[in-house]
ROFI-191515 format. One line per 3 residues: number of its first residue (from 1); for each residue x, y, z of N, C-alpha, C, O. Coordinates in nm, 4 decimals. Example, Ala and Ser with C-alpha at 12.3 -4.5 7.8 and 13.67 -1.06 7.14 Angstrom:
2
1) 1.3190:-0.5690:0.7800:1.2300:-0.4500:0.7800:1.3200:-0.3300:0.7800:1.4236:-0.3319:0.8465 ~ 1.2850:-0.2250:0.7080:1.3670:-0.1060:0.7140:1.2900:0.0030:0.7870:1.3409:0.1138:0.8039
//
This chain:
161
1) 12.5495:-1.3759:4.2681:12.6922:-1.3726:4.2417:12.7110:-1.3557:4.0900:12.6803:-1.4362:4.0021 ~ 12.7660:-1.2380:4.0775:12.7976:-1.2643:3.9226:12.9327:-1.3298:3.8480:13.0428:-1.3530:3.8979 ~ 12.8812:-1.3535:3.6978:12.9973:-1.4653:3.6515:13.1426:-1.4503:3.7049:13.2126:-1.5409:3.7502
4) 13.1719:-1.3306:3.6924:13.3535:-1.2694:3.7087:13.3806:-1.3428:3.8408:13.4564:-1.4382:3.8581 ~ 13.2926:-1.2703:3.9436:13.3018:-1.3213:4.0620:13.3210:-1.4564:4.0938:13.4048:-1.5165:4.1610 ~ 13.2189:-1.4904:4.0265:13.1879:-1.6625:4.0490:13.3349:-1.7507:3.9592:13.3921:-1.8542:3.9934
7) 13.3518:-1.6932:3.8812:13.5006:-1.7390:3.8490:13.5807:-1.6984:3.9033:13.6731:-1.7777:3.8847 ~ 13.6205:-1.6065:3.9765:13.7479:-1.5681:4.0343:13.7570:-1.6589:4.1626:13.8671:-1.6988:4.2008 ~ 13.6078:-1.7009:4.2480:13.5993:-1.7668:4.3070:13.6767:-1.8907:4.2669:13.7908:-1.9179:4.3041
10) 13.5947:-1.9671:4.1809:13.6432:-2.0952:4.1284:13.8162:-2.1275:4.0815:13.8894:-2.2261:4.0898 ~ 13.8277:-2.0241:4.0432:14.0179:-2.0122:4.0552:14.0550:-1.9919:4.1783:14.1725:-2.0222:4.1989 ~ 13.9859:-1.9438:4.2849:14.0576:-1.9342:4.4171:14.0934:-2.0962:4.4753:14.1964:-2.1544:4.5091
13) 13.9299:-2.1362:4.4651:13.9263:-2.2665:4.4884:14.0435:-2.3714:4.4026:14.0847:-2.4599:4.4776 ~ 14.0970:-2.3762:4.2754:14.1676:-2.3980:4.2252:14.2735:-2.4256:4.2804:14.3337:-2.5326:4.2893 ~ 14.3039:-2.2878:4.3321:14.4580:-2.2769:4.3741:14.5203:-2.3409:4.5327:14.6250:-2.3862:4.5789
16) 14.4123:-2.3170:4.5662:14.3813:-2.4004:4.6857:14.3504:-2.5530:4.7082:14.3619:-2.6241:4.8081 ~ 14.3023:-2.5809:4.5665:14.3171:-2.7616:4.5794:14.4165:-2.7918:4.5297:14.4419:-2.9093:4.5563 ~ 14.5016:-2.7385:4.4587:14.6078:-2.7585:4.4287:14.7348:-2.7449:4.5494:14.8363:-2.8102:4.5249
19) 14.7334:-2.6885:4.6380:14.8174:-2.6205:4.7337:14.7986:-2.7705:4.8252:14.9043:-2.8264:4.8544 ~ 14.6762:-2.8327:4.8682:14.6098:-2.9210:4.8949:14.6475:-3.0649:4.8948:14.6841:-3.1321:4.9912 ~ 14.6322:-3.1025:4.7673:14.7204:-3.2039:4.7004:14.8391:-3.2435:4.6863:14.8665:-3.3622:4.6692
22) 14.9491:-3.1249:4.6931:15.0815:-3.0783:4.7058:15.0444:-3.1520:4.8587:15.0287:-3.2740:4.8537 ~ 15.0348:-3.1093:4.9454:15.0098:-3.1038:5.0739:14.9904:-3.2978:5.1446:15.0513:-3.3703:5.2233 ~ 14.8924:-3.3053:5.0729:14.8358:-3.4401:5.1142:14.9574:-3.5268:5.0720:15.0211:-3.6004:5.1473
25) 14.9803:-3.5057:4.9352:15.1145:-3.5957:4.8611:15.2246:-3.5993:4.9755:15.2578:-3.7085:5.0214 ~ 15.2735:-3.4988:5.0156:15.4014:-3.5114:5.1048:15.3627:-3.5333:5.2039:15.4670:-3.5488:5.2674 ~ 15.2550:-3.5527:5.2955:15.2086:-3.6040:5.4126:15.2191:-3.7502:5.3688:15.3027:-3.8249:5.4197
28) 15.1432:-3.7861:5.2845:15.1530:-3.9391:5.2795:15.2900:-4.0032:5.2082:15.2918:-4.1259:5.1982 ~ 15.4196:-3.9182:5.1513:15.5574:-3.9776:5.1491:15.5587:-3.9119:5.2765:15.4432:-3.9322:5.3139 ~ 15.6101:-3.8517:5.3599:15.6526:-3.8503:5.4832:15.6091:-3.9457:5.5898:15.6886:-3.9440:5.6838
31) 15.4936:-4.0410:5.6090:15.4096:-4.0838:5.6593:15.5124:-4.2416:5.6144:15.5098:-4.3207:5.7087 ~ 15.5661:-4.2750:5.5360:15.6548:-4.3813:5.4439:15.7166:-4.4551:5.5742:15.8040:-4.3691:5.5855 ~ 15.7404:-4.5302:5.6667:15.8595:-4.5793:5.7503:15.9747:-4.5421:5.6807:15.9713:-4.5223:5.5592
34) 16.0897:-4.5295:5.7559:16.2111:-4.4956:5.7018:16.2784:-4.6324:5.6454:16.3709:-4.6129:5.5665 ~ 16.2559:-4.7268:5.6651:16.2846:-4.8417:5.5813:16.2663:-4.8079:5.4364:16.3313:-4.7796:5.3357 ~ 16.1771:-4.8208:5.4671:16.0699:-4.8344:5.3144:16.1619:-4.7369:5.2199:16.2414:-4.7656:5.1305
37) 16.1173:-4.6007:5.2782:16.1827:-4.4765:5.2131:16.3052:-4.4753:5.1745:16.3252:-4.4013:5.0782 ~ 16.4490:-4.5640:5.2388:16.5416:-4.5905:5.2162:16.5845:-4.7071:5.1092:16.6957:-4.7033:5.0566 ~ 16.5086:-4.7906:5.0857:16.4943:-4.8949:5.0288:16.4278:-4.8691:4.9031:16.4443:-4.9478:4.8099
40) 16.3341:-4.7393:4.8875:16.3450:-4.7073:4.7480:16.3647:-4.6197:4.7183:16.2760:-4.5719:4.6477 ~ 16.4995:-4.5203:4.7463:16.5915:-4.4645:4.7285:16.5449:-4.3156:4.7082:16.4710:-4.2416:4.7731 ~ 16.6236:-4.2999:4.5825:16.5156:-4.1168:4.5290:16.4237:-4.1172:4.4023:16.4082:-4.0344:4.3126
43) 16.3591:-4.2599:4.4307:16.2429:-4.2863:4.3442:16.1152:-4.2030:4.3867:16.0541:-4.1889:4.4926 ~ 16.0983:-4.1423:4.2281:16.0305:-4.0474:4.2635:15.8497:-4.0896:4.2637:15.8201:-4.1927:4.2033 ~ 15.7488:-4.0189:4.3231:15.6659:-4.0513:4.3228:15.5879:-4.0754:4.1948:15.5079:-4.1670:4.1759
46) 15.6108:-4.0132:4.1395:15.5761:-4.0661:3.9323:15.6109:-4.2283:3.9285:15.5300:-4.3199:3.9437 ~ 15.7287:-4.2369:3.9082:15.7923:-4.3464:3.9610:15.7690:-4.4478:3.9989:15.7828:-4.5522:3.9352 ~ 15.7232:-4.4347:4.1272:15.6665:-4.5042:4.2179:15.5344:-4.5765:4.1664:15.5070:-4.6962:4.1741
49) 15.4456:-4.4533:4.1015:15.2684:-4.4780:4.0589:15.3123:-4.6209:3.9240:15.2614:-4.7329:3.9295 ~ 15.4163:-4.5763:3.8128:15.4652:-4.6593:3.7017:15.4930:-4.7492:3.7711:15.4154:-4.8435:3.7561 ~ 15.5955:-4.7708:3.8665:15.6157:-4.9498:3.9071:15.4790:-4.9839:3.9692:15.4638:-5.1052:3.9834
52) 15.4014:-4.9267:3.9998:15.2639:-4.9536:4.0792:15.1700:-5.0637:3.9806:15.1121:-5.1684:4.0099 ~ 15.1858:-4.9784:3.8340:15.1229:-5.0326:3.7235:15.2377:-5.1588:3.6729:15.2118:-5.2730:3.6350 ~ 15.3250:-5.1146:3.6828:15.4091:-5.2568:3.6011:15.4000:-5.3704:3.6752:15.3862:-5.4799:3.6207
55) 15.4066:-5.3557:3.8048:15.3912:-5.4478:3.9098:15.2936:-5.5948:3.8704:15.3165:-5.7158:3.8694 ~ 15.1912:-5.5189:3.8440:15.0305:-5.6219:3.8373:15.0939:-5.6934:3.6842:15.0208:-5.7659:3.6168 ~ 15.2411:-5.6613:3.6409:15.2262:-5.7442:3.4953:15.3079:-5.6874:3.4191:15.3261:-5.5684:3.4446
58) 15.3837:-5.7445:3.3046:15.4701:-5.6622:3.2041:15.3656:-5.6001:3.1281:15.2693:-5.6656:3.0882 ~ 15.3785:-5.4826:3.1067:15.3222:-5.3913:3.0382:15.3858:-5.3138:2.9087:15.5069:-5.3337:2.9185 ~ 15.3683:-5.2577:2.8259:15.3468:-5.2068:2.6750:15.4031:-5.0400:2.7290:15.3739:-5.0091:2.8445
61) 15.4520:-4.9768:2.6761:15.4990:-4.8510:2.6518:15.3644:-4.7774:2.7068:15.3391:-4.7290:2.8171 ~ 15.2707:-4.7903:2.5597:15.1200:-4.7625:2.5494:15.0658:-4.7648:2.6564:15.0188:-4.6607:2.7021 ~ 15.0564:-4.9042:2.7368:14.9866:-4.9452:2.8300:14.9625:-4.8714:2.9543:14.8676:-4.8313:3.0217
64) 15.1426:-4.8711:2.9548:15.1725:-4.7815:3.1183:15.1427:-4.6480:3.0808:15.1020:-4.5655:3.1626 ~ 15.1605:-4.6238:2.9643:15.0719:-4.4250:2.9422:14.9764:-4.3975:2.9531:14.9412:-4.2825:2.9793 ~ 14.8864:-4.5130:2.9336:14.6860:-4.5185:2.9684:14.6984:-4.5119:3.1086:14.6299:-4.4334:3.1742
67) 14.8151:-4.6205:3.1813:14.7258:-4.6767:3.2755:14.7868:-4.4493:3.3524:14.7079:-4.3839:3.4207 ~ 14.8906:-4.4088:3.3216:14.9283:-4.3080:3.4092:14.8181:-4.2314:3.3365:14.7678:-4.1725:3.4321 ~ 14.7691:-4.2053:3.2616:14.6972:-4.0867:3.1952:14.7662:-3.9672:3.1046:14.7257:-3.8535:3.0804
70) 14.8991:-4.0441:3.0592:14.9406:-3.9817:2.9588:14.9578:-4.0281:2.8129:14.9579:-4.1461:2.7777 ~ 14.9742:-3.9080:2.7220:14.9818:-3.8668:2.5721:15.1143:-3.9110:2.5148:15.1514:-3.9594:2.4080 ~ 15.1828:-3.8672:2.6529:15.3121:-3.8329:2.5667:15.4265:-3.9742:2.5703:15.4979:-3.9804:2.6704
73) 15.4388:-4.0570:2.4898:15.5364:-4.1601:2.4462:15.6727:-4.1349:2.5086:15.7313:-4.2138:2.5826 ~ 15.7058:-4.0440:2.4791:15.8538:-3.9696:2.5015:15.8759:-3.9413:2.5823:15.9962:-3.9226:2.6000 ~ 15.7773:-3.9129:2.7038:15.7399:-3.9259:2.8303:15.7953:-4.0184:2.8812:15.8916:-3.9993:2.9554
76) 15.7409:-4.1613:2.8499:15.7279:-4.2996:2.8936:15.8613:-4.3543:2.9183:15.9149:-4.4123:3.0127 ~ 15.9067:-4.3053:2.7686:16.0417:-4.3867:2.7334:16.1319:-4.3140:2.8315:16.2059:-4.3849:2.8997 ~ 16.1359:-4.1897:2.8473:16.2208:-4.1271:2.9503:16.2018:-4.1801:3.0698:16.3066:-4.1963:3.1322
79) 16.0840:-4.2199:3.1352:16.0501:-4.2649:3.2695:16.0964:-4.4067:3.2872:16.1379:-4.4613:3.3894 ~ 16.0812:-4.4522:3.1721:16.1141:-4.6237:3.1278:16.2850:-4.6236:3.1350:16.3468:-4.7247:3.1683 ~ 16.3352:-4.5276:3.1078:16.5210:-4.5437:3.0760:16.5488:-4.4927:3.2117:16.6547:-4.5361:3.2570
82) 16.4815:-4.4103:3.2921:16.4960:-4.3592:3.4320:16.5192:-4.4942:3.5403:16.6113:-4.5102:3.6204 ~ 16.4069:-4.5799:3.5133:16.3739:-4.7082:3.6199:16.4745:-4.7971:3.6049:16.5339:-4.8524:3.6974 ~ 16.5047:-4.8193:3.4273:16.5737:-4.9341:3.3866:16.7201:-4.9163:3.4546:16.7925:-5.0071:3.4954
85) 16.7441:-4.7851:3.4566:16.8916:-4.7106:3.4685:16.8774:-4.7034:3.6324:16.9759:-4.6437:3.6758 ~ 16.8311:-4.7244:3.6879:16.7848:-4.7635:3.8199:16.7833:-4.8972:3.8739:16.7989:-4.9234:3.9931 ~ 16.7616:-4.9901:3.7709:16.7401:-5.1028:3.7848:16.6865:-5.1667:3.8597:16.7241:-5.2640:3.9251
88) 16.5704:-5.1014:3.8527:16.3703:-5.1252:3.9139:16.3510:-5.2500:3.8173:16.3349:-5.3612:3.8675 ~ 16.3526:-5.2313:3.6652:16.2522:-5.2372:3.5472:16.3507:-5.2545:3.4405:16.4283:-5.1668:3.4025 ~ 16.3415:-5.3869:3.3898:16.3450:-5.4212:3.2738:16.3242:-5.4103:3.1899:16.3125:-5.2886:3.1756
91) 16.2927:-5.4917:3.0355:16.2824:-5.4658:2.9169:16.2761:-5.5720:2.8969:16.3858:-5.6279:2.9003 ~ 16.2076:-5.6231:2.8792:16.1675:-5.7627:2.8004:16.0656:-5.8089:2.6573:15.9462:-5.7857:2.6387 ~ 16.1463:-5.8681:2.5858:16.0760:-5.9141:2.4588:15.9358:-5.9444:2.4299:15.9251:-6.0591:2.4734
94) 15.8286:-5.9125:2.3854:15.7291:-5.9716:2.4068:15.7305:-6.1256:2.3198:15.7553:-6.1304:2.1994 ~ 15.7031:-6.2336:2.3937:15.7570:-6.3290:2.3081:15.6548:-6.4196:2.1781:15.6711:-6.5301:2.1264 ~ 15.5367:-6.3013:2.1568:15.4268:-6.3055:2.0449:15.4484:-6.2753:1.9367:15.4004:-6.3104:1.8289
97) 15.5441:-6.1888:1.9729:15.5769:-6.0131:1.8674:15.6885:-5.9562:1.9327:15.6913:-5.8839:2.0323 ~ 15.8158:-6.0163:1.8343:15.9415:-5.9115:1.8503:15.9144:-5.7881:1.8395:15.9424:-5.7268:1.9425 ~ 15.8763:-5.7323:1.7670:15.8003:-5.5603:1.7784:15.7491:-5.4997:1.9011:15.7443:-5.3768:1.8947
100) 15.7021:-5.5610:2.0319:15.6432:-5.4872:2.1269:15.7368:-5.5566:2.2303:15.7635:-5.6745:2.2535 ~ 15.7818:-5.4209:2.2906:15.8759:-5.4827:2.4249:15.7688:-5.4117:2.5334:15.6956:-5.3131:2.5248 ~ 15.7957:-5.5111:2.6410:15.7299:-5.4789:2.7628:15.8311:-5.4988:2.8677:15.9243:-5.5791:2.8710
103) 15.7746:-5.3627:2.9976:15.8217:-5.3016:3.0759:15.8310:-5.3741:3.2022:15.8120:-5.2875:3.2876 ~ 15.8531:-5.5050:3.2701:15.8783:-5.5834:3.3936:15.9639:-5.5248:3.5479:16.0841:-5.4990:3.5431 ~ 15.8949:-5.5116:3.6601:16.0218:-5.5234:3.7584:16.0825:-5.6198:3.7500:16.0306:-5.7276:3.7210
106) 16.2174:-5.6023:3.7753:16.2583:-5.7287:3.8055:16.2775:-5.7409:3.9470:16.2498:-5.6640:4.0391 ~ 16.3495:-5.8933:3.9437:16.3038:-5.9721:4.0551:16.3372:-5.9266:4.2100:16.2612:-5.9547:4.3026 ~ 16.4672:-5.8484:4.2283:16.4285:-5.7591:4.3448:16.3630:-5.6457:4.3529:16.2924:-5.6350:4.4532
109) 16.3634:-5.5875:4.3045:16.2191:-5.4472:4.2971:16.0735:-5.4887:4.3707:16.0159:-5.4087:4.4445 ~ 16.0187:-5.6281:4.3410:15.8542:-5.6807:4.4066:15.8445:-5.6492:4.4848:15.7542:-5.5667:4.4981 ~ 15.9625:-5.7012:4.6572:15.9082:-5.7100:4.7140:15.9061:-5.5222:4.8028:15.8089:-5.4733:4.8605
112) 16.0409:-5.4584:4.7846:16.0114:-5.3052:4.7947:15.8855:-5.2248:4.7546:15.8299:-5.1394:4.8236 ~ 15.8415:-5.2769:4.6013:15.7445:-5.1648:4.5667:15.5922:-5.2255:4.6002:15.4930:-5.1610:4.5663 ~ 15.5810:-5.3485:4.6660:15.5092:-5.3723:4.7105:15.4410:-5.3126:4.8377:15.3290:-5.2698:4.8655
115) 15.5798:-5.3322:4.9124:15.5972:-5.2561:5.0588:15.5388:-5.1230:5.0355:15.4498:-5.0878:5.1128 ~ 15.5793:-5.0342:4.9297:15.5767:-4.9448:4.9492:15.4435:-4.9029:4.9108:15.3877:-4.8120:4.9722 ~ 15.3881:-4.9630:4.8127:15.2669:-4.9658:4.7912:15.1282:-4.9935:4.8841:15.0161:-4.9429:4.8875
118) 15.2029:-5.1105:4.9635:15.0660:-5.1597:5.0847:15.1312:-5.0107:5.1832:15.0350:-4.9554:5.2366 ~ 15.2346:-4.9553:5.2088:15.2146:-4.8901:5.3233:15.1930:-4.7189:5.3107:15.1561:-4.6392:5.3969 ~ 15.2331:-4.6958:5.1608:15.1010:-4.5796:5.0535:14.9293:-4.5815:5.1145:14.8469:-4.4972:5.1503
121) 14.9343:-4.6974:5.1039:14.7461:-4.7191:5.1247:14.7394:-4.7127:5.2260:14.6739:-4.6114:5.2502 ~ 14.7832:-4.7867:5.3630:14.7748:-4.7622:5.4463:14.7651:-4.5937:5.5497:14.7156:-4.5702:5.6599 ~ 14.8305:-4.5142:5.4595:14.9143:-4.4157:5.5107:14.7321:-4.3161:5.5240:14.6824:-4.2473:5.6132
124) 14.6772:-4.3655:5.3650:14.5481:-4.2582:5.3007:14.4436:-4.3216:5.4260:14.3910:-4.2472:5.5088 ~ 14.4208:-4.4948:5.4238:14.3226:-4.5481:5.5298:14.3131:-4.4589:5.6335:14.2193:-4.3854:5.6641 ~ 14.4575:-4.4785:5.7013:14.4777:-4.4121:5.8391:14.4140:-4.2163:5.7938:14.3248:-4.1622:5.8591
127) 14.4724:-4.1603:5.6974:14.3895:-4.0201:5.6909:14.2450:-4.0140:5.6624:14.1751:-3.9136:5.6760 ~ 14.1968:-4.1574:5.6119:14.0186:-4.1539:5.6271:14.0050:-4.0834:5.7613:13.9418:-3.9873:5.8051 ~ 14.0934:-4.1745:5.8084:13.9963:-4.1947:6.0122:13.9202:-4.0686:6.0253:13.8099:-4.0843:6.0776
130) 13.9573:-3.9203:5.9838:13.9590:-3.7808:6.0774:13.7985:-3.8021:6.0082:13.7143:-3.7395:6.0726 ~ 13.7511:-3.8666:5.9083:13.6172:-3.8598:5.8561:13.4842:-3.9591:5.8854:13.4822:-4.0820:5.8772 ~ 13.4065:-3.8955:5.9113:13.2956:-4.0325:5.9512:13.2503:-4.1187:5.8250:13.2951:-4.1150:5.7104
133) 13.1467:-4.1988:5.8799:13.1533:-4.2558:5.6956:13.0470:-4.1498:5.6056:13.0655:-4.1539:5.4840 ~ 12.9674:-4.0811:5.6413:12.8908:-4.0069:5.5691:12.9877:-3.9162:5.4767:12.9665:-3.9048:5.3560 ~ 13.1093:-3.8445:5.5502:13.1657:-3.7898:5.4935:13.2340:-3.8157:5.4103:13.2506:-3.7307:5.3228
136) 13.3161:-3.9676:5.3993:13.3868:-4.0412:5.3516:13.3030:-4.0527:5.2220:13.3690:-4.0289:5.1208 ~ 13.1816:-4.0815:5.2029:13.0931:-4.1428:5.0944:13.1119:-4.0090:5.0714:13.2349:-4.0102:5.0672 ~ 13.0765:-3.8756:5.0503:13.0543:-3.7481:5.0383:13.1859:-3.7603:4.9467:13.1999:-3.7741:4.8252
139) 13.2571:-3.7519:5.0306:13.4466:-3.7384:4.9289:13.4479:-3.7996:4.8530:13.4794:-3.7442:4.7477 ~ 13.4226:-3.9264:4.8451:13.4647:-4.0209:4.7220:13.3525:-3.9988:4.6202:13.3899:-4.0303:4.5073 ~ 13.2511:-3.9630:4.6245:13.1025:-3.9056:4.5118:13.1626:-3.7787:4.4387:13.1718:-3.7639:4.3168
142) 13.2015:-3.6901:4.5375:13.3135:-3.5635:4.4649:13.4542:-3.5703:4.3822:13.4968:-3.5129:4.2820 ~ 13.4992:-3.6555:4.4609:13.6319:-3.7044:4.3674:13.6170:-3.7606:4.2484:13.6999:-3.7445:4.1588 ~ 13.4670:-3.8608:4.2300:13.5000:-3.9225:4.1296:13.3863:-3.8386:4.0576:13.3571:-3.8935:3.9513
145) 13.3281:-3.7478:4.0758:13.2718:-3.6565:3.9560:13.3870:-3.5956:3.9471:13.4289:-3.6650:3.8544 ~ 13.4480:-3.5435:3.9616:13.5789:-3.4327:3.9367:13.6022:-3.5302:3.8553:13.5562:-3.5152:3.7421 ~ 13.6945:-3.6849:3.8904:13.7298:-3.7342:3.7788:13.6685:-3.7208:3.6404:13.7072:-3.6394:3.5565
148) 13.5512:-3.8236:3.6209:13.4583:-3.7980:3.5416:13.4567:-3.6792:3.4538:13.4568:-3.6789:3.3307 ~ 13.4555:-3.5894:3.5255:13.4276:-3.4543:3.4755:13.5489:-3.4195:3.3666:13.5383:-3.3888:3.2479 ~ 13.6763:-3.4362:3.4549:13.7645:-3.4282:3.3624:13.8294:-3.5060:3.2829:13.9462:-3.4759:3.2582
151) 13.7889:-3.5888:3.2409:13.8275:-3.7162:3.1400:13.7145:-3.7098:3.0650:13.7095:-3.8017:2.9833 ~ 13.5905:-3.6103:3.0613:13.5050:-3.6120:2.9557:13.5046:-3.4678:2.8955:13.4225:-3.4270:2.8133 ~ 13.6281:-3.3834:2.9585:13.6083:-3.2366:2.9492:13.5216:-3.1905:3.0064:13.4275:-3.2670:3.0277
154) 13.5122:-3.0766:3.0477:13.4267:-2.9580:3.0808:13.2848:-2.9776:2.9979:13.2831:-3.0270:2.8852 ~ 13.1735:-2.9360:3.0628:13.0318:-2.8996:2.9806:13.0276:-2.8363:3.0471:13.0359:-2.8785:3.1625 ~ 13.0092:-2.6661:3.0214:12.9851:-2.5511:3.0512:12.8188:-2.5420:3.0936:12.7782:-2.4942:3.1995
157) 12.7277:-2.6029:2.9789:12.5860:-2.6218:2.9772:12.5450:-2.7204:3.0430:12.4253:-2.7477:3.0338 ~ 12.6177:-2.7892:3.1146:12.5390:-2.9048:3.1884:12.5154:-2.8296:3.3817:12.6026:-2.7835:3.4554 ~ 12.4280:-2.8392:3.3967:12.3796:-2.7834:3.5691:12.4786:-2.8932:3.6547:12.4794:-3.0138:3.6302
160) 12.5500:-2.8370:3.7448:12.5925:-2.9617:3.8250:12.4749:-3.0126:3.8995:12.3795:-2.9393:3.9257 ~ 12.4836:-3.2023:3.9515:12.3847:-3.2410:4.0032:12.3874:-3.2945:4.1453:12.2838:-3.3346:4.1982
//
């Protein structure tokens, strides 16, 4: 196979895990009980992942941008004035350091994004099933080199193993 090829390939594949993902994502919000789905309104799945992280704890601007895997601050604060203006998510003082405010649900938000969270997981468990466990171990060894892979960049010179 030559290179061109072998890349045009690899962009096919691309476009197709992407099409994929799209795919899986709205299977597993559609998959949501209609409770659930109603109860957290037109919170979007971004959204959703941020209260996921604020949940386990008041968190830092910073914090919730690591924990999502983003750069961008301005990002945050937009997603942060989205929830608050929603009134998911608070703003609270850090009370160490007036200088760092952290990001809290408040007190009705828990038990929704909880819900929605245990029945998220549930939704992926139940799409294991179609896999045996060999395969299952297979997927999750691939997924998390992909991760890997891309949180250390690309090495062109390294052989995959």
């Amino acid at each position: 196979m030559t290179l061109t090829s072998r890349m045009k390939l690899r962009e096919e594949h691309a476009r197709h895990f992407l099409m994929l993902q799209k795919v899986l994502a709205q299977r597993f919000r559609d998959s949501l009980p209609e409770n659930i789905r109603h109860e957290m309104g037109e919170v979007t799945v971004h959204q959703m992942e941020a209260m996921g992280v604020i949940a386990r704890g008041p968190v830092t601007m910073g914090e919730l941008a690591a924990a999502l895997g983003s750069t961008s601050m301005s990002a945050m604060t937009q997603l942060a004035d989205r929830l608050v203006k929603c009134g998911l998510v608070e703003r609270q003082s850090d009370p160490h350091d007036r200088r760092v405010v952290r990001l809290a649900l408040v007190t009705g938000a828990k038990t929704p994004v909880s819900r929605y969270i245990d029945s998220h997981q549930r939704a992926i468990v139940d799409a294991f099933e179609v896999l045996n466990d060999d395969e299952l171990e297979t997927l999750m060894r691939l997924v998390e080199k992909l991760a890997n892979a891309t949180e250390r960049g690309p090495d062109r010179n390294t052989q995959a193993g």
